[in-house]
N, C-alpha and C positions, 0 to 999 in steps of 0.2 A: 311194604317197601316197593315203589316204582320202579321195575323195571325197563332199561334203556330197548327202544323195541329199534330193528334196523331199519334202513335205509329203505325206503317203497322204492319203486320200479322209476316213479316221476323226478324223482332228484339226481341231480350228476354225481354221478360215480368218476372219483378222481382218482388218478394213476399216471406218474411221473409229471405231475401239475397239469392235464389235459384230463377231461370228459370224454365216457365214450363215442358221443356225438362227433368232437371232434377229432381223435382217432379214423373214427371211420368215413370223415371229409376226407382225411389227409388219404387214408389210403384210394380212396375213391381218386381223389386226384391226381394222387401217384399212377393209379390205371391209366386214366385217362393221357395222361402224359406222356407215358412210356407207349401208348397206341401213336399219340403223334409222333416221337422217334420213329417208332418200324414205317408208319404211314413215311416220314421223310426219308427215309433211305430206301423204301422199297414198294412204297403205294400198300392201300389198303389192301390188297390179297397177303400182304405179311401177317395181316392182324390176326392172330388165333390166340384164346384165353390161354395155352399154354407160353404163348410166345411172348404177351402182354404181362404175363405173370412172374416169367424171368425177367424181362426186362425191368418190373416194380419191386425185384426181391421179396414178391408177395406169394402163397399158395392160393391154388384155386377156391378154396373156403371163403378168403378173401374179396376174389374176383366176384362168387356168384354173392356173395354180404351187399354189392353193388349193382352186379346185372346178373339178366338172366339168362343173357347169350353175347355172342359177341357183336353182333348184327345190332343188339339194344345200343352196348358202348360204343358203336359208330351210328348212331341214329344220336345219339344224346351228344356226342363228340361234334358234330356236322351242324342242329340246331344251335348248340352252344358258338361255335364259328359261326353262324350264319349272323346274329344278333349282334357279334364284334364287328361286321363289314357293317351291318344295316343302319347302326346308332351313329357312326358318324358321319354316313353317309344323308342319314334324315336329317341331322343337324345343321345340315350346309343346303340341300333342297328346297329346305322350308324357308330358308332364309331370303330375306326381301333387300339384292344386294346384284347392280350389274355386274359385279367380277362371279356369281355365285357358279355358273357351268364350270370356270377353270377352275374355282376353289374346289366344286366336289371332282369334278376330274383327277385331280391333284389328291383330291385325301385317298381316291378310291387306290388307285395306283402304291400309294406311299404304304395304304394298308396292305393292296399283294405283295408289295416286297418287305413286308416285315416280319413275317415269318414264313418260310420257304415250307412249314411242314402244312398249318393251315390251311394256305391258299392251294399246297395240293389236294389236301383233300375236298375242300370246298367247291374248287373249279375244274378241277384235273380228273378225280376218281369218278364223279358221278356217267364219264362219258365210258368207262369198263363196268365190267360185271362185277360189283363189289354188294349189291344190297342194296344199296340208297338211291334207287330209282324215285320209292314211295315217297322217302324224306324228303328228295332233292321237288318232288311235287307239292310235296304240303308247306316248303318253305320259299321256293321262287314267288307265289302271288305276292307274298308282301314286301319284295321290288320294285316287283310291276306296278303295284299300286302305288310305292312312292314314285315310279317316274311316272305315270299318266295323273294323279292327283296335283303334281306340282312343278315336275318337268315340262310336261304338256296338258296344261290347264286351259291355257289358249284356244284347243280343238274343242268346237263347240260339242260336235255329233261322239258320244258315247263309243260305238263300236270303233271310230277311228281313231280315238285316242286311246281306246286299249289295243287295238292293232299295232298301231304308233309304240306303244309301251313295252307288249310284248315281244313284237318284233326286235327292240332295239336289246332288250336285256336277254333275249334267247344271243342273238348275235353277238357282244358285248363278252356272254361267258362263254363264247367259242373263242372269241378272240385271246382272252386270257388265257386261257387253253393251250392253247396254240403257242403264246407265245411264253409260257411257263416250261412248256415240254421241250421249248427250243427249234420247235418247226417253224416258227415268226421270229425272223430279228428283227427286235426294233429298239431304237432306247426310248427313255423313260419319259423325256420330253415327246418322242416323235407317240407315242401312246397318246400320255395326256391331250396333246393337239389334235390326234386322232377325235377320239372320247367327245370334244367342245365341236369340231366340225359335226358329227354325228347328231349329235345333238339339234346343233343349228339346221340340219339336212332335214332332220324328222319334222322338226317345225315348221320347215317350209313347204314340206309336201302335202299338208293339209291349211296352210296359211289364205287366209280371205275365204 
């Protein structure tokens, strides 16, 4: 007689109609979620696995199921925002369209104010002592690259269109900085017009 043999390791295990794969997305994302609450009420120095942990009605068994510190969940928190600004922002760059500066001006803006926690941690935290010095390094070039590859394609000479480039994106997230923390008032129009002059200024400083 054949006996029924169990379940191997390789097939989902189901329980309350979810797999444990997705189980441990949800909670995963539950972390991360509840990091962005503390990051928007109090900046990343709120984050600590015990504090991420209350806030996801999760124990730390859970937390570390996910990371291995807390410094990981804001490194994996921070690239994950970086790729939400950069996708739409490539979108509109690339595009072969006279209105394209105030189109991406316009998205770039629309996307800081659309979630108040993100953009602090994105543009706000890296200027404290929080950890993502490294991050906020290994994730700025691929900015830079979309402005000097399609921004400033025109600059014939290499080093001036990455001066051109980096200059304008180091400047760019001081400004939002600035004016997220509320030491810039400006509104949302006078930004975006800002962002399109900028633009047009870097162009012309290496233009002919």
């Amino acid at each position: 007689m054949q006996t029924e043999q169990p379940p191997s390791d390789a097939e989902p295990r189901i329980w309350g109609g979810t797999t444990l794969t997705e189980r441990r997305e949800a909670r995963r994302g539950a972390l991360l979620e509840a990091a962005l609450d503390l990051i928007g009420e109090s900046g990343a120095g709120a984050v600590t696995m015990r504090a991420v942990c209350r806030r996801a009605n999760l124990t730390d068994r859970y937390f570390y199921e996910s990371f291995t510190s807390r410094d990981e969940l804001l490194d994996v928190l921070y690239r994950q925002i970086a790729e939400e600004f950069l996708d739409p922002m490539t979108a509109f760059a690339v595009a072969d369209d006279p209105h394209r500066d105030r189109a991406l001006s316009q998205a770039l803006v629309d996307k800081v104010l659309e979630d108040p926690r993100k953009s602090r941690l994105f543009l706000v935290e890296p200027y404290s002592s929080t950890g993502l010095g490294q991050t906020t390094i290994a994730v700025m070039p691929a900015f830079t690259r979309l402005i000097q590859d399609h921004l400033f394609a025109h600059i014939a000479d290499p080093v001036q269109r990455r001066l051109a480039a980096v200059t304008m994106a180091s400047g760019n997230a001081g400004m939002f900085s600035a004016w997220l923390n509320g030491t810039l008032r400006a509104t949302r129009e006078q930004i975006v017009d800002h962002l399109v002059e900028t633009i047009n200024a870097y162009r012309g400083v290496y233009r002919g």
